[in-house]
N, C-alpha and C positions, 0 to 999 in steps of 0.2 A: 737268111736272117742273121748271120753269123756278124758281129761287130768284133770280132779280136780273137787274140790264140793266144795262150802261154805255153811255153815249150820249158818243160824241165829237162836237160843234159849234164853231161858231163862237158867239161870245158875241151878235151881231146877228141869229142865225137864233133866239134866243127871243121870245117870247112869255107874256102872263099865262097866256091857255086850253091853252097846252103845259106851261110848267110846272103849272099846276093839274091838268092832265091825269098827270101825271109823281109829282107828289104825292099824288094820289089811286091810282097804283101802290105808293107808298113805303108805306099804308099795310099792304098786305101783303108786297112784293119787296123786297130791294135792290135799291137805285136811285142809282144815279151818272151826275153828267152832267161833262162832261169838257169847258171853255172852252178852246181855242186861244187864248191871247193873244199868245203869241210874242215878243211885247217891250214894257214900260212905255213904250216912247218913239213918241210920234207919228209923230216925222218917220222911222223904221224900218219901222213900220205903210207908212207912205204909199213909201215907196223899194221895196219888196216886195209892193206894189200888193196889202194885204190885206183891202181893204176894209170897214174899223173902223177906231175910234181908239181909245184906252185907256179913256175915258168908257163905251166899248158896252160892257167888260167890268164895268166897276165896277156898271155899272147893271144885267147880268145876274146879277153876283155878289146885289145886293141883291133883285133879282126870287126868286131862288134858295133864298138862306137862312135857315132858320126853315122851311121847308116839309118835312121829314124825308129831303129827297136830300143825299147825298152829294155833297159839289162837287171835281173834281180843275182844277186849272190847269197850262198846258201851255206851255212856254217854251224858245227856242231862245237857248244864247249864242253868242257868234262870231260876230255880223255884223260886215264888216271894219270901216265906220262907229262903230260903238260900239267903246268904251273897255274898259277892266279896271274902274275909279271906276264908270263907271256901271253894268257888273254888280253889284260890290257893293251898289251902291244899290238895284240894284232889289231882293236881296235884303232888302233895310232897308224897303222898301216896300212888297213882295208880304208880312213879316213881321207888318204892319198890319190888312191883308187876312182876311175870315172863311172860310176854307176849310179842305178836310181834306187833299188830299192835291195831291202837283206833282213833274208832269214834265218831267225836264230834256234834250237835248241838244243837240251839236253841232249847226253850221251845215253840212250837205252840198250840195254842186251835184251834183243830177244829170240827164241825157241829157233834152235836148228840153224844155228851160225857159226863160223869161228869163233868170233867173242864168245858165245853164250862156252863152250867147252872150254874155252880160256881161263873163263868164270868161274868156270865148277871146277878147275886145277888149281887155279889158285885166286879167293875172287881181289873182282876190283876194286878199287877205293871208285866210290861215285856219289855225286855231289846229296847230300841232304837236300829238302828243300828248300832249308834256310841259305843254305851256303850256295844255294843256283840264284835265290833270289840275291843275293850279295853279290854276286860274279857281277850278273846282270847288270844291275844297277851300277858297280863300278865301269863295266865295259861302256853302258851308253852314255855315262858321263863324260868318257874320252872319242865316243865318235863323233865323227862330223857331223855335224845336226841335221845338211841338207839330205841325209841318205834316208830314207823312209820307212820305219819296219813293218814288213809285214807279218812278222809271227816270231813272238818271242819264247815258246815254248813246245814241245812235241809232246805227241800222246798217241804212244803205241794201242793196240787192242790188246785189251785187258788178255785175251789166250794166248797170246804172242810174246806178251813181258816177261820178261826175266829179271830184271833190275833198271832202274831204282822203281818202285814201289811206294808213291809217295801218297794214292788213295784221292788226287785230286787233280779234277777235269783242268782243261786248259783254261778254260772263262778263270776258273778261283784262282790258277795260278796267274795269269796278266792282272789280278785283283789285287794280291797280294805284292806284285811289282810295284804295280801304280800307289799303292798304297804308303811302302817302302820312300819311293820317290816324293811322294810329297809328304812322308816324319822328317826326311832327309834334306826336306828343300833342297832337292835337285832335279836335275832334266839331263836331257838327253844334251850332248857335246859341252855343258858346263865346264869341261875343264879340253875340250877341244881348242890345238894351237894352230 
């Protein structure tokens, strides 16, 4: 009774014979396979010790499309190192990109990770939830409209958090996006070129 599969990876754990293999699902399932990239920028990849660089995605992206799967990509903003500018960009860049659908959120620290010890040596700057809703709303103004999103916000378990701590579920945070968006009379790729 099974109508489809989403596969969350890494863009480096593919392969031809896995996607071929994934493709040859699509022709009767849906089938999504879901890239972590987390961030356009190398040197973010390599500080968060993720083992890829932005090339392994682009080259699974290509491996990927045209084969009848679905592709989501998956990105965090709010690492203290990156900028506002270069969110936006990446929007303007991941815009370029052949995919259908992309996940967005927040930078969390949580319990028993590198960040988290990171954190308590010297902590991070991390977004309020005023200034994630800002991000936001600036980024989906510059994506390409056609990309879909499926989730604009993350939400760690409350035992697991270690920062940010903003005291509110993910429904009230897309509430307070949406909300945003329409004082702001704006939409998603509004200033998409």
């Amino acid at each position: 009774e099974i109508i489809g599969l989403t596969i969350g990876t890494r863009p480096d754990c593919v392969d031809e014979a896995k996607i071929t293999y994934l493709e040859s699902l699509a022709e009767s399932y849906g089938i999504t396979i879901e890239y972590g990239l987390e961030s356009i920028y190398n040197d973010s990849l390599k500080k968060i010790n993720r083992g890829h660089d932005y090339q392994s995605y682009l080259n699974a992206i290509e491996l990927t499309k045209g084969k009848g799967i679905k592709i989501c990509t998956h990105i965090i903003l709010g690492f203290p190192w990156e900028s506002n500018e270069q969110w936006l960009h990446e929007a303007e860049v991941l815009s370029e990109i052949e995919f259908d659908f992309l996940k967005i959120h927040q930078l969390h620290i949580v319990k028993n990770t590198v960040m988290e010890q990171q954190h308590k040596k010297s902590p991070y700057r991390l977004f309020t939830l005023t200034e994630y809703i800002n991000t936001v709303v600036g980024f989906l103004e510059k994506l390409n409209p056609k990309i879909i999103i499926q989730r604009l916000a993350g939400e760690a378990p409350k035992p697991m958090l270690v920062a940010p701590k903003w005291g509110k579920r993910n429904s009230e945070v897309m509430r307070f996006i949406t909300t945003k968006l329409e004082e702001e009379d704006t939409w998603q790729g509004k200033y998409f070129k």
